[in-house]
C-alpha positions in Angstrom: 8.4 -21.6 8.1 6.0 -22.4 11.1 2.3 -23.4 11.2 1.4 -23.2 15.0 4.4 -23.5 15.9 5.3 -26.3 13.5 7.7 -26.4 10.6 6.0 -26.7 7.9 6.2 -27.0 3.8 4.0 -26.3 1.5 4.2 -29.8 -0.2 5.9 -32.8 0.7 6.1 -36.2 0.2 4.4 -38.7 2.7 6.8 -41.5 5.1 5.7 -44.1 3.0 6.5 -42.6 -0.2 3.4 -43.0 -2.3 1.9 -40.0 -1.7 2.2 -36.2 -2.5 0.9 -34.4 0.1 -0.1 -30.0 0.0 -1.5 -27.6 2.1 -5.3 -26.6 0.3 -4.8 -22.8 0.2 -8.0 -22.9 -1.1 -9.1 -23.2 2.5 -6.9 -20.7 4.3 -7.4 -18.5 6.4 -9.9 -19.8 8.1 -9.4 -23.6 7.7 -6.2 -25.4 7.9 -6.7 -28.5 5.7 -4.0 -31.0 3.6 -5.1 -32.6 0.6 -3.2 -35.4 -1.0 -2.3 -35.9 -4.6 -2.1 -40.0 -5.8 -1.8 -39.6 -9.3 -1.8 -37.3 -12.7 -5.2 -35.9 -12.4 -5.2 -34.7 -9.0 -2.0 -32.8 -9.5 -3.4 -31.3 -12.4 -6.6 -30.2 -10.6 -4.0 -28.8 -7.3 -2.6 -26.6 -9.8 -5.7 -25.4 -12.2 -8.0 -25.0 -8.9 -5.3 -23.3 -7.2 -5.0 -25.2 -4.6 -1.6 -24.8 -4.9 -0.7 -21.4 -6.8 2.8 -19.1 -7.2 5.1 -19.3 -9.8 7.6 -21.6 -7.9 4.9 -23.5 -6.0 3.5 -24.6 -9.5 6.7 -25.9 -10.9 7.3 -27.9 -7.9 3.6 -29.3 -7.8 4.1 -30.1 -11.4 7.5 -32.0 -10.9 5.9 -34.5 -8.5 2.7 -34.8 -11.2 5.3 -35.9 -13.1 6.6 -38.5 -11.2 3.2 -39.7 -9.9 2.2 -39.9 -13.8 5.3 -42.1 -14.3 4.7 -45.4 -11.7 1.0 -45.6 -13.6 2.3 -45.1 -17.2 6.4 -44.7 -17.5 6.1 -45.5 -21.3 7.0 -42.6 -23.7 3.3 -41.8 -24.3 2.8 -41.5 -20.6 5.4 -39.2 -19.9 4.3 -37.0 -23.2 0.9 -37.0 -22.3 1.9 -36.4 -18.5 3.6 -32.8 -19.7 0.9 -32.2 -22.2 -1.6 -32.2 -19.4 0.5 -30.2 -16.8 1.4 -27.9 -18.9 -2.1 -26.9 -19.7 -3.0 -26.4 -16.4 -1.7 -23.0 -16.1 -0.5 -20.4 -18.6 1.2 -17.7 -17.5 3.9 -18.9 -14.9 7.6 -19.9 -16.7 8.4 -21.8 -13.4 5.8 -24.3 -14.6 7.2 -25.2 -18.6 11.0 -24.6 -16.6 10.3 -27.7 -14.2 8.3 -29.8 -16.8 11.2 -29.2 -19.2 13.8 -30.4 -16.4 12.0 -33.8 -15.7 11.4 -34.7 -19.2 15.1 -33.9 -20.3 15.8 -36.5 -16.9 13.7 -39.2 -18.0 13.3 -39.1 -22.0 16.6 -40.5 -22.2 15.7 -43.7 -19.3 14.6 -46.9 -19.7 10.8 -46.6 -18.5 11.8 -49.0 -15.3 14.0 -46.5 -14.4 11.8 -43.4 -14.9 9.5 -43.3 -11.6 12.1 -43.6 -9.0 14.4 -41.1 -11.0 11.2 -38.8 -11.4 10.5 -39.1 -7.5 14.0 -38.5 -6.6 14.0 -34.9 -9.0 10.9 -33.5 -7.8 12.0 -34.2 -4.4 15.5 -32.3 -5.1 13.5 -30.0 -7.3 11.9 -29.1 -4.1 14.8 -28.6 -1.9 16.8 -26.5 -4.4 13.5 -23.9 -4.6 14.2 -23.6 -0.6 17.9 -22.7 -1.0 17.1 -19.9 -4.0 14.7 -18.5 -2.0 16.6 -18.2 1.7 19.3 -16.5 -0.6 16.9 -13.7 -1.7 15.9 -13.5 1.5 19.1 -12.2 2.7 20.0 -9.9 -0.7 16.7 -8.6 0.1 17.4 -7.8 3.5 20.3 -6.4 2.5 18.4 -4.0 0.7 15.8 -3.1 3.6 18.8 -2.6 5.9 20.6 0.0 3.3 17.2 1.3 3.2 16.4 2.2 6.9 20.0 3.1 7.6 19.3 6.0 5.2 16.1 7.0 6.4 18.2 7.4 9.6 16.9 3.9 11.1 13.3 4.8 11.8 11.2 3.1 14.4 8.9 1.4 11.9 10.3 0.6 8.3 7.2 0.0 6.2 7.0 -2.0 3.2 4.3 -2.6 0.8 3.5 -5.7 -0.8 0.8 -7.5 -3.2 -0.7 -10.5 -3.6 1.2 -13.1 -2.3 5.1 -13.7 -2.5 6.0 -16.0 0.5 6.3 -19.3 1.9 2.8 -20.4 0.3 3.9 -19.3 -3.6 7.1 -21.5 -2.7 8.3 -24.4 -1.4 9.5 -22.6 1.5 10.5 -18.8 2.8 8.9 -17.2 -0.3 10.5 -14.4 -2.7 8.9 -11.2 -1.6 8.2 -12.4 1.8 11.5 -14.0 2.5 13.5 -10.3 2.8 10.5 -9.7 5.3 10.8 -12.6 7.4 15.3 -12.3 7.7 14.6 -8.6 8.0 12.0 -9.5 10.8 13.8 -12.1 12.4 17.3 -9.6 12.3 15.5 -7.4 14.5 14.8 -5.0 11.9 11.5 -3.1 12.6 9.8 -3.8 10.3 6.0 -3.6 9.4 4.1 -4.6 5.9 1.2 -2.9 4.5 -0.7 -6.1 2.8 -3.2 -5.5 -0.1 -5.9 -7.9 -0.1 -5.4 -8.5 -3.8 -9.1 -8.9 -5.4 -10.5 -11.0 -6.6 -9.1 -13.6 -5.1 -7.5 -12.0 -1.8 -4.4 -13.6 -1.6 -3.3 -10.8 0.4 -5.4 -10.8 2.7 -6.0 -14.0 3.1 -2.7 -15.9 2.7 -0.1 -13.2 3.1 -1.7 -12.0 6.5 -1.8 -15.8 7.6 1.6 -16.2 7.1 2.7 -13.1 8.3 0.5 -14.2 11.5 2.1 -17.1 11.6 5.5 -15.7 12.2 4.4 -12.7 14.4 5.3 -10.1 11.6 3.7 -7.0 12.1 1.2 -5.5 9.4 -1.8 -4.1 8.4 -4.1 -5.5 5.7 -4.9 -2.7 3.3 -7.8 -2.2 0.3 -6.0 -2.5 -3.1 -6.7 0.9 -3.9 -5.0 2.9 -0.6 -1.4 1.9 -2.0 -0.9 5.2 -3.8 -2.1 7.1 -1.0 -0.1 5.9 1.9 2.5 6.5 -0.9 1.7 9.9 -0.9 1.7 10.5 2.8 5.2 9.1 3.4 3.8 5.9 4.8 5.7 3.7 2.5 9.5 3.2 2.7 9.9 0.2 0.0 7.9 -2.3 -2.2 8.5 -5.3 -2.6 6.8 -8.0 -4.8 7.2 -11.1 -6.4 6.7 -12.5 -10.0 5.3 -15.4 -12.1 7.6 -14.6 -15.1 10.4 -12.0 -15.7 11.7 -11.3 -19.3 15.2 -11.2 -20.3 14.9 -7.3 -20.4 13.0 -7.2 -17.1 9.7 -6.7 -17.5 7.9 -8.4 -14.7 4.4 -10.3 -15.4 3.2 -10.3 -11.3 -1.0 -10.6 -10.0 -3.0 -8.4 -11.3 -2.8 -4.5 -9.8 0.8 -4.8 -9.6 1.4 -2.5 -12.2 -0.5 0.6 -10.7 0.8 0.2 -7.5 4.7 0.6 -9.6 3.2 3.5 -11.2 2.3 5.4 -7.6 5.8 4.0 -6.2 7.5 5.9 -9.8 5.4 8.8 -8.5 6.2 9.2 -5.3 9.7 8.3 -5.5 9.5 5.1 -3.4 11.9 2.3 -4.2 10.3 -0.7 -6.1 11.5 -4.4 -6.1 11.1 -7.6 -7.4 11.8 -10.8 -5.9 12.5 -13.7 -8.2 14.5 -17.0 -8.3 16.1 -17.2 -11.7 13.6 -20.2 -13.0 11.2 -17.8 -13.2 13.4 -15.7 -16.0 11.9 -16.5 -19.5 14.5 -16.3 -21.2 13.2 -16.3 -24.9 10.9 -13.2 -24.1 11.7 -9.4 -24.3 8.4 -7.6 -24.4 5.8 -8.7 -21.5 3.3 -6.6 -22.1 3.6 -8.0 -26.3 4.5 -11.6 -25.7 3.3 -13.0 -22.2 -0.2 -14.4 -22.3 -2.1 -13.1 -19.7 -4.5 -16.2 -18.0 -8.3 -15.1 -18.0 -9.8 -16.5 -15.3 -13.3 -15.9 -15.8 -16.2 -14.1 -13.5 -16.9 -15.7 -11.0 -13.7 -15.0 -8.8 -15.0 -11.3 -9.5 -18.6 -12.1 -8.6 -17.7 -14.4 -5.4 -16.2 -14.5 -2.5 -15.6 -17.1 0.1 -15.3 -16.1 4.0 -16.2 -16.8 7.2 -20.1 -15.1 8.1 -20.3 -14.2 11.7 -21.5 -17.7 13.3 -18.3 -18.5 12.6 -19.1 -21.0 9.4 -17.1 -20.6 6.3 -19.4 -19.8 2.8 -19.5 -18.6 -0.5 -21.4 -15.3 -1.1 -22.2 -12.9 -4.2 -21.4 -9.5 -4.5 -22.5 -8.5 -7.6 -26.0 -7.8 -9.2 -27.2 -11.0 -11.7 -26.8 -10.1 -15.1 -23.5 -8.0 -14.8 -20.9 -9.5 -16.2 -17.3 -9.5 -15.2 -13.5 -9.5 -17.0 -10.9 -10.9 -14.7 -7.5 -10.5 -16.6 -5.1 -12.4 -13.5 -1.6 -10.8 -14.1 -0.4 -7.5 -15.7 3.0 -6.7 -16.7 5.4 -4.1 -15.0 7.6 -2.8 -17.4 11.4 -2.7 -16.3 11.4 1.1 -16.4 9.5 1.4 -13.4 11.4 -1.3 -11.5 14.2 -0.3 -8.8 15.9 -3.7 -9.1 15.2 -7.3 -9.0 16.4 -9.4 -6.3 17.3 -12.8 -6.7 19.7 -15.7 -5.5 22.9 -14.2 -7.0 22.1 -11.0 -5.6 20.6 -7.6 -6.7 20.2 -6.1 -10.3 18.9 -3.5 -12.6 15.5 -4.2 -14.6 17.3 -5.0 -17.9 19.2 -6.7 -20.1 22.2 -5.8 -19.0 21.7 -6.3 -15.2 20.2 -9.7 -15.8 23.0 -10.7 -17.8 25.6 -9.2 -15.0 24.0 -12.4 -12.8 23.7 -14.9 -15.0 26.5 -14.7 -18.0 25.8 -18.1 -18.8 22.5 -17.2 -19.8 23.2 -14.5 -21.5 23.7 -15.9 -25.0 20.4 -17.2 -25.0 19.1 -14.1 -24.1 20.7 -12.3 -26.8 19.4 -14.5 -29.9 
């Protein structure tokens, strides 16, 4: 995708080859900064701070934490305690235990003075595959928006809902949720997205309206809370959203508020997808809403929020009374009941089992035990 006009990733490696380089998403939309990661500890903080955040994102991040970890310490110990810390980083998203698992089956079995230039080389292909998965949900999503509005009779405006944020910035590139948008977009398809700002920490708003900016997508940035009622008043054709971890029976852990607005979609009869490449399939879980853990990320995302104040200066302010406290549970879990289908590289499914299985056989063994 394109930042003013550039293409652009969301992480990359440097010319010279020593350095990790992201875009701070802490900082958007209003600033457009890079921050560099040298070693273990400043991958770690990327992906805790959420500097870099998105299921695929955080895998990808975590792959090159690796392979910075490995030219300071290649030794077993180093590369044990490299995964240790990564993987405590964040808790909920599979994509980020699927890529630490991929690296360490690489370079367990290498001599140590082999392990950082094989490291570099995986995270880099690591990287590159995430961009191929998610063009090709791009197109079986457009696919879907296409079958969609040639039902409705091919409308003027085809309007699709979507939360949090699902594109380009949760991914290496194109996105999951976004992607269909931006193939759908760039087909000609007229289409427009309702974005919910996503409290607390408004990727929505923030992020998914940059992007959407960015590629001169048309949409509206909506309060979380006026999904079900545009849903009411015909104003939604389709939602579409992404995940951080999908069960083998299809339940789908996604940001927080993703489950209401699946509720109002069941309600008002309006198709609801998920967009997801398949590392973000646990495979060893069935129930989400019994077996995911659900990250806690504390009050003061609730209490705060950073935006720009009128003399144009960026700043934190407070929004709620001292002494209240706050819960901030960050996901909830979807159960595959209310989902219309989940779109992924191999193409569309049901929400179970069975569909999940249908697209990846050589999976389904593992799902089954």
């Amino acid at each position: 995708m394109k930042v003013h006009g550039t293409p652009t990733r969301t992480i990359w490696l440097t010319d010279d080859g020593e350095t990790v380089e992201i875009i701070d998403q802490t900082r958007l939309p209003h600033e457009f900064v890079i921050a560099r990661l040298t070693d273990l500890d400043s991958a770690c903080h990327a992906i805790k701070a959420m500097l870099v955040r998105g299921a695929p994102l955080i895998g990808a991040t975590a792959a090159h934490g690796m392979a910075l970890a490995m030219r300071s310490d290649a030794s077993d110990a180093g590369l044990s305690r490299a995964y240790e810390a990564l993987f405590a980083t964040r808790p909920t998203a599979v994509n980020l235990r699927w890529a630490l698992d991929e690296m360490k089956a690489l370079l367990a079995p290498l001599p140590a003075a082999e392990r950082a230039a094989a490291a570099q080389a995986r995270a880099v292909t690591l990287c590159d595959e995430d961009v191929g998965l998610n063009e090709a949900i791009g197109d079986a999503g457009h696919a879907v928006f296409r079958d969609l509005w040639e039902k409705k009779g091919r409308p003027d405006q085809f309007n699709v809902l979507t939360h949090c944020n699902a594109g380009w910035l949760a991914t290496v590139d194109w996105g999951t949720a976004l992607a269909p948008i931006y193939k759908a977009h760039d087909a000609g398809l007229p289409i427009h997205v309702w974005v919910d700002e996503t409290r607390p920490r408004n990727q929505g708003a923030s992020l998914t309206a940059w992007e959407l900016n960015q590629h001169g997508v048309p949409h509206t940035v909506i309060v979380d809370n006026a999904g079900g009622h545009m849903m009411q008043h015909g104003l939604v054709d389709a939602c579409m959203v992404g995940t951080d971890r999908t069960t083998a029976t299809g339940d789908v852990c996604n940001k927080i508020g993703t489950y209401l607005k699946a509720l109002a979609a069941h309600d008002n009869g309006v198709p609801f997808y998920v967009a997801l490449p398949s590392p973000t399939i646990d495979w060893t879980v069935s129930d989400g809403v019994a077996e995911i853990p659900i990250e806690d990320r504390g009050p003061g995302e609730v209490c705060r929020l950073w935006g720009r104040l009128d003399s144009g200066e960026t700043a934190w302010i407070t929004v709620t009374p001292d002494g209240s406290p706050a819960a901030n549970p960050a996901f909830d879990v979807t159960p595959a009941r209310l989902v219309t289908g989940l779109v992924t590289e191999r193409g569309v499914c049901p929400a179970s089992a069975e569909g999940l299985a249908g697209l990846f056989p050589e999976r389904a063994p593992a799902a089954a035990e």
